[in-house]
N, C-alpha and C positions, 0 to 999 in steps of 0.2 A: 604215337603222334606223327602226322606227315610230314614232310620239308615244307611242305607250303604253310602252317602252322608256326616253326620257329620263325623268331626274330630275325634273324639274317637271311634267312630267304623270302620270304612271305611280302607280298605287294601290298599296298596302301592301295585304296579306289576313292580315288575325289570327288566328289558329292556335288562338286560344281557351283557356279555364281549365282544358279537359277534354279527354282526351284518348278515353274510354270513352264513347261515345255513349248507352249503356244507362243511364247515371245522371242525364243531363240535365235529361230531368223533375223529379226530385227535388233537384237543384242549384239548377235554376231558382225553384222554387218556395221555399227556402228563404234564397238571394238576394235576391228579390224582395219577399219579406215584410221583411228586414233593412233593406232601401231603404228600403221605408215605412214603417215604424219611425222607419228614422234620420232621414228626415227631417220624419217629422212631431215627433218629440219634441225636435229641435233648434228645428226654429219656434216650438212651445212655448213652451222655454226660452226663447227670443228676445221671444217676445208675451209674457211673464210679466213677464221685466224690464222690458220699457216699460212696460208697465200698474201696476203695482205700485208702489207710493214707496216700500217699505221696503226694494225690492232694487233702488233708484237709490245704488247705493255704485259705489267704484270694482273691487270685486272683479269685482262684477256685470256690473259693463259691459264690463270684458276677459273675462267670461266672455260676454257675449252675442257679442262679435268672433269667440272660439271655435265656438262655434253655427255663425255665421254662415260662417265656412271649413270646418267640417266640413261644413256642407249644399251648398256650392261641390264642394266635395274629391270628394265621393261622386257627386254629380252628373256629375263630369268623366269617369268611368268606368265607373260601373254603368248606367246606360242602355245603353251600348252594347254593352256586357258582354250585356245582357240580350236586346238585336236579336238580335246575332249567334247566342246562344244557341237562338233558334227561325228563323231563316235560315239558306240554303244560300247566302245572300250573305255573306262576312263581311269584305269591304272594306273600307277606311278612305282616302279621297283623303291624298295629300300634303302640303294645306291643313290637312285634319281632324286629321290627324296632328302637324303643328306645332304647331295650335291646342290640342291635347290636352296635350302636354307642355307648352307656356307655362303654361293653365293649372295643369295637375299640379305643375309647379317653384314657380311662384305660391305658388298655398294649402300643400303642403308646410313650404319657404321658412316663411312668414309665420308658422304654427305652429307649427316649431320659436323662432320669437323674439318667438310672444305667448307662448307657455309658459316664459321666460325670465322675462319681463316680470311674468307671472304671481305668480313666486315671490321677484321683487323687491318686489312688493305685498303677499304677503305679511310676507316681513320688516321690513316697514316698520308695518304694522298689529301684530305683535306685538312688536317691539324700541323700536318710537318710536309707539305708541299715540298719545301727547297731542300731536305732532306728523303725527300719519296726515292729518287733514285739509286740512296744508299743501302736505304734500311731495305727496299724491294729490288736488290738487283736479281740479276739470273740465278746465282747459286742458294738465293734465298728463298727465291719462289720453288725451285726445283725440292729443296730441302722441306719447306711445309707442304707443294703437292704430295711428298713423300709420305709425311708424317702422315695426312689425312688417309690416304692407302695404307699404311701401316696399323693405324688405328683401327679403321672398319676392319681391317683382316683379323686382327687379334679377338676384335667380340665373336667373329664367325668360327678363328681357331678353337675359343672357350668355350660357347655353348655349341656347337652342332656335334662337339665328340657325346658331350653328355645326354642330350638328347635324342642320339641316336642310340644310347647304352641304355636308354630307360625300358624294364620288360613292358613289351605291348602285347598280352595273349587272350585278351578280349575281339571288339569289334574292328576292324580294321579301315572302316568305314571317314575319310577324315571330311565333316561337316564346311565346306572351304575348297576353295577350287586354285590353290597350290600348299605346298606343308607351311604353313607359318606356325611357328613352337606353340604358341594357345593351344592352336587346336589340336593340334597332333599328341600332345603331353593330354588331352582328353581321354584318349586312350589308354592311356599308361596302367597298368593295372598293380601299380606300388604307388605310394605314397610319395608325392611330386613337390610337396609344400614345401619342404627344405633348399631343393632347386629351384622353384617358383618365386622365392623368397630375394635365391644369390641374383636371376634374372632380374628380376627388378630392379635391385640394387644399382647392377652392371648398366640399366638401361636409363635409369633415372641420374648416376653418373655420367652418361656418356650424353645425355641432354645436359647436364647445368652446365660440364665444363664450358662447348660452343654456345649456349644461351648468355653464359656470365659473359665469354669474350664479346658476343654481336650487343649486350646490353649494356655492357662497361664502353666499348666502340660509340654505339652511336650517343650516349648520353655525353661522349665528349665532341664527338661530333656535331649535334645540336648544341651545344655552347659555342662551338666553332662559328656554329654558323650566322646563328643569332647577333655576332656581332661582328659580323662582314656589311659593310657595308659598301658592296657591287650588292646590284640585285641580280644582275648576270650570274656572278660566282655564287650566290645562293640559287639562284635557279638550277644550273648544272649540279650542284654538291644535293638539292632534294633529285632531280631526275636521277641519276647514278644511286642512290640512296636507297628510293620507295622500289627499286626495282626488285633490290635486293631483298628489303623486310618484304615483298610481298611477297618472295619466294620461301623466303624463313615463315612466313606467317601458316602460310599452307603445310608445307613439310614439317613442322614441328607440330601445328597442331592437330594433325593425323595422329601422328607417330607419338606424342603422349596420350591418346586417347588409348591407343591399344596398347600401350607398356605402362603405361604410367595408373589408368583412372583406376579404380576398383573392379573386380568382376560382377559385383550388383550394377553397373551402367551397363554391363556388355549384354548383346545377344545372337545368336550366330548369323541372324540375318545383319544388325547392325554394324557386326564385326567384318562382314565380307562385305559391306555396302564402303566401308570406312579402307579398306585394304582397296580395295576396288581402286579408289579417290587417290591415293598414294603410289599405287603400283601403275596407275593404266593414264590417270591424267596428267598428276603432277609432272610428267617426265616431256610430254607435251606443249605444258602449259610451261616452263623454263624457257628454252628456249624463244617460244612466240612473246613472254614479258619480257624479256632482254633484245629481241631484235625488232617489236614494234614500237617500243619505248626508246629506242638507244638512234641516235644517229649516226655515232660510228659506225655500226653494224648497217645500218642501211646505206650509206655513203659504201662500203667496201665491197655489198652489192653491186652495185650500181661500176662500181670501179671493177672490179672481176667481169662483170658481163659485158663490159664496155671494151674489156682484153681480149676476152674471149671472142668477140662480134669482128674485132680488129683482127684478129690471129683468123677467121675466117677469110676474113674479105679480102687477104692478103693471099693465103693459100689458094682462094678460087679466082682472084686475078691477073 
């Protein structure tokens, strides 16, 4: 048997997001611009919040953590997404491949339990207002961004050793255009249902915990609010609110589609069309619902450019 044959040496070849060669140009290109988008307006967001004092809250700051895993998230995937795209190489070493799904499990992971975290902040900001400053001060926010990194690294640290130890001596071929465990455990050539089993488990865990917190949150929060009577303070407590379930809505319900449903809904086209949604837009799509919805975020705009234009006009006069 050759080295290229065994497990620890032998490359993976990703089979790609497209199957129609004919559309690629126009794939790529429309890909490609969503990359730089998403990541330049999550840096953004990131440089706005530090720069700015008036968006040093703690919403802020778990929102900038968000930022900062979607420009991780997108990164982990569409670069290479996009090599392979104009290459008749489309490789990925066994190394690259591990490295890919740690981090994919990571930032995933961590996202589902900043977005938890998320909507425990808010419930706290509008149920216990006169109390927001204590229960979210700095050592407290720093301690659950922590946790939420913690957490997504721990599913990455769990499954990627196991799934990189499963024998693959069959096709090497993975149907999917970066390693997500589905498709890659397709290959496996042992009996995977024991592991497939504990994955679930891990996954469907790692959804209720943050579903229970953002679902126990806001159903105290709509009591909250329901009987406020500003219609101001009801307008702000939904605008801050929908921003958030609409990001929860999207990321979660991706990410139980492919962990959670059964394998009779799935199909490889399905499955990379649904991976696609989660990996290339949602990271996009965050940021521009939080900064065309949010006022603060466009006031600190507006105030940074207006520093910036100053700090010009001062140096060139």
């Amino acid at each position: 048997m050759s080295v290229r044959n065994t497990t620890s040496s032998s490359d993976f070849t990703l089979l790609g997001l497209l199957v129609n060669s004919e559309a690629t140009g126009i794939v790529f290109t429309v890909i490609l611009a969503i990359f730089v988008v998403a990541v330049t307006a999550n840096l953004v967001m990131i440089f706005l919040i530090q720069v700015d004092p008036q968006l040093h809250t703690p919403m802020y700051f778990l929102l900038s953590q968000l930022s900062i895993m979607d420009t991780l998230f997108i990164c982990t995937t569409v670069p290479k997404l996009l090599v392979d795209m104009v290459s008749t190489e489309k490789t990925i070493s066994f190394a690259a491949c591990g490295i890919q799904i740690f981090l994919y499990l990571t930032m995933i992971g961590s996202e589902f339990f900043l977005l938890g975290l998320m909507a425990y902040d808010r419930y706290v900001a509008v149920c216990n207002p006169l109390r927001y400053p204590v229960l979210m001060n700095r050592k407290v926010c720093l301690l659950l961004a922590a946790g939420a990194w913690l957490g997504g690294s721990l599913d990455g640290f769990l499954l990627t050793p196991i799934t990189m130890n499963v024998p693959y001596c069959g096709s090497r071929s993975i149907n999917h255009f970066f390693c997500e465990i589905p498709a890659v455990l397709k290959l496996a050539c042992a009996d995977t249902s024991l592991y497939e089993t504990l994955m679930y488990i891990c996954c469907v865990l790692m959804l209720l915990t943050p579903i229970s917190i953002i679902c126990a949150s806001y159903s105290l929060i709509l009591l909250t609010v329901h009987r406020m009577r500003s219609t101001e303070g009801r307008k702000k407590a939904f605008t801050t609110c929908s921003s958030h379930l609409t990001v929860v809505s999207i990321f979660y319900g991706a990410a139980f589609y492919t962990y959670v449903l059964p394998q009779s809904f799935h199909t490889p086209e399905r499955d990379k069309l649904v991976s696609a949604f989660y990996t290339i837009v949602t990271p996009v799509l965050n940021p521009l619902i939080y900064s065309l919805r949010n006022r603060d975020v466009s006031g600190a705009s507006r105030r940074v450019f207006t520093r910036c234009s100053s700090a010009q006009e001062v140096g060139t006069g």
